[in-house]
C-alpha positions in Angstrom: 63.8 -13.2 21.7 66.4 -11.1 23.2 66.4 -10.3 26.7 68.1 -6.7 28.0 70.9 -7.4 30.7 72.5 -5.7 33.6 75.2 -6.2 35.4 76.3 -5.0 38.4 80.1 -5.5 40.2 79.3 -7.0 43.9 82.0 -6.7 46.4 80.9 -9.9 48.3 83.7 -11.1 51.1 86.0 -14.2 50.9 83.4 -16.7 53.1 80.2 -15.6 51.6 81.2 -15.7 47.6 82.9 -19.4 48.2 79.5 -20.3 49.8 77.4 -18.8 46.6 79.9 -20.5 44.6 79.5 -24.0 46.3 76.0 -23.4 46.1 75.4 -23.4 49.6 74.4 -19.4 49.8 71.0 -19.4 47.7 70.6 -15.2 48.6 72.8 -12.2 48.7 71.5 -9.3 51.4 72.0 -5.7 51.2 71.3 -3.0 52.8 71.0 -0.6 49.8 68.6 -1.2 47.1 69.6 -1.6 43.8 68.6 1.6 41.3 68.3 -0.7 38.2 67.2 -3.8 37.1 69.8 -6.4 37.5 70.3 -10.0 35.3 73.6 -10.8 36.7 76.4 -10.3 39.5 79.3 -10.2 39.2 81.2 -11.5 42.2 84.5 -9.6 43.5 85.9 -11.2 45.9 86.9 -8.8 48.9 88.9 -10.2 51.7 90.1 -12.9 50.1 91.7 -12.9 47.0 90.4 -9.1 45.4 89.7 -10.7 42.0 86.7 -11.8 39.9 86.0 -14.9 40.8 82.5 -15.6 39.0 79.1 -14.3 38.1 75.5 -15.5 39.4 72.1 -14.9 37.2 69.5 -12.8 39.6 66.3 -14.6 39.4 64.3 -11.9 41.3 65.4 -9.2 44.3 63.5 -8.6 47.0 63.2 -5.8 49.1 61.1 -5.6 52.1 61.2 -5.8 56.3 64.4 -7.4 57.6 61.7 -9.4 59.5 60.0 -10.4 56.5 63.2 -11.5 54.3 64.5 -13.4 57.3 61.1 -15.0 57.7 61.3 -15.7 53.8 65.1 -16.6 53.6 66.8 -17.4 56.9 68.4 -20.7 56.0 69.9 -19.6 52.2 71.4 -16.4 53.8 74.4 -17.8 55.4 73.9 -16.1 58.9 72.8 -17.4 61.9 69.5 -15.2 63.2 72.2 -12.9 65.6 74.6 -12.1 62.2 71.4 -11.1 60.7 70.1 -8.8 63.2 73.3 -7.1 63.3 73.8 -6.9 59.7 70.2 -5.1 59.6 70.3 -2.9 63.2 68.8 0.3 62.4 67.6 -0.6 58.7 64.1 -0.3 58.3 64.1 -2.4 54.8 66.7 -4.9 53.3 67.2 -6.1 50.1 67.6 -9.9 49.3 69.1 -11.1 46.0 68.3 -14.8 45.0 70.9 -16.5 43.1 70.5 -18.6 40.0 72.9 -19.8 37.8 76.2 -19.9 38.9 79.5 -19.1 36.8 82.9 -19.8 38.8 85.9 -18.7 36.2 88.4 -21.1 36.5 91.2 -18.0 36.6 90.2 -15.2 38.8 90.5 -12.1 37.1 91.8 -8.5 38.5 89.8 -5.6 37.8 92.4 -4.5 35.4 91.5 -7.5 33.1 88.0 -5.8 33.0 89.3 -2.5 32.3 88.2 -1.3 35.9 90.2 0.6 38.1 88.4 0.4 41.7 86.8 -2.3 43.8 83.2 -1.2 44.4 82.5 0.5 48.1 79.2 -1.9 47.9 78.3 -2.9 44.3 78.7 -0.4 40.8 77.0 -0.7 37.1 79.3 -2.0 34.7 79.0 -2.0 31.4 77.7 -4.8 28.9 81.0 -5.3 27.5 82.0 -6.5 30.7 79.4 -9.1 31.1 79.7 -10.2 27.6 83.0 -11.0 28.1 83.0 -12.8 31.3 80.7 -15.1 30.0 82.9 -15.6 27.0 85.6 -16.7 28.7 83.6 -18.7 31.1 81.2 -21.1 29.6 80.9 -23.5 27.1 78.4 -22.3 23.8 76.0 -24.8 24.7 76.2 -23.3 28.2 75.3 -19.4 27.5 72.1 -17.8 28.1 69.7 -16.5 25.9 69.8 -13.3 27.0 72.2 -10.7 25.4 73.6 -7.9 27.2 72.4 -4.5 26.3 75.1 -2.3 25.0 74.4 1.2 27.2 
């Protein structure tokens, strides 16, 4: 079976993509709500070193009551309860992102190597070409999903 796939180019700062790709961050938060459904992020790294420094699998998004994610989420967010609040001041709904699979490339790639030519403000679609190949260069065949990336 072949599963349709989109991607989406996260601008995710310097302490918070190292924790998602240690493992220790478990769920991205935003403030915006994605428009599309989403397989996989892709992780630029702002503040830090401005590349592409992996991709996570989405297992689900949730969007709902900063209250509610916090109460659903609070220790796999990496912010303390104060971070949180701030993060969310004003917002009447958030957007939590749980991560699956995680893909660091072993070489950080610029946008250019993508064929991109801006970092995203938040997060932009990219194309499947993109995903495709980041997960060509980056794991093993035995490794690989299932899922193919739909060609828009």
């Amino acid at each position: 079976m072949v599963v349709e796939s989109h991607a989406v180019l996260m601008s995710i700062r310097k302490p918070f993509s190292s924790a998602i790709l240690e493992g220790r961050k478990l769920v991205e938060l935003r403030r915006v709500p994605l428009r599309r459904h989403v397989s996989h992020v892709i992780i630029y790294e702002s503040g830090g070193t401005g590349q592409i420094v992996g991709v996570f699998e989405v297992k689900r998004i949730v969007e709902d009551r900063p209250s509610r994610i916090w109460k659903i989420y609070n220790g796999n967010t990496g912010l303390t309860r104060k971070e949180f609040d701030a993060y969310y001041r004003g917002k009447y709904s958030g957007v939590a992102i749980e991560v699956g699979r995680v893909l660091r490339l072993d070489t950080p790639l610029s946008l250019f190597d993508l064929s991109l030519d801006r970092p995203p403000q938040s997060f932009q679609y990219v194309c499947a070409s993109v995903l495709r190949h980041l997960l060509d260069i980056g794991l093993p065949n035995e490794e690989r999903p299932v899922s193919t990336p739909r060609m828009d």
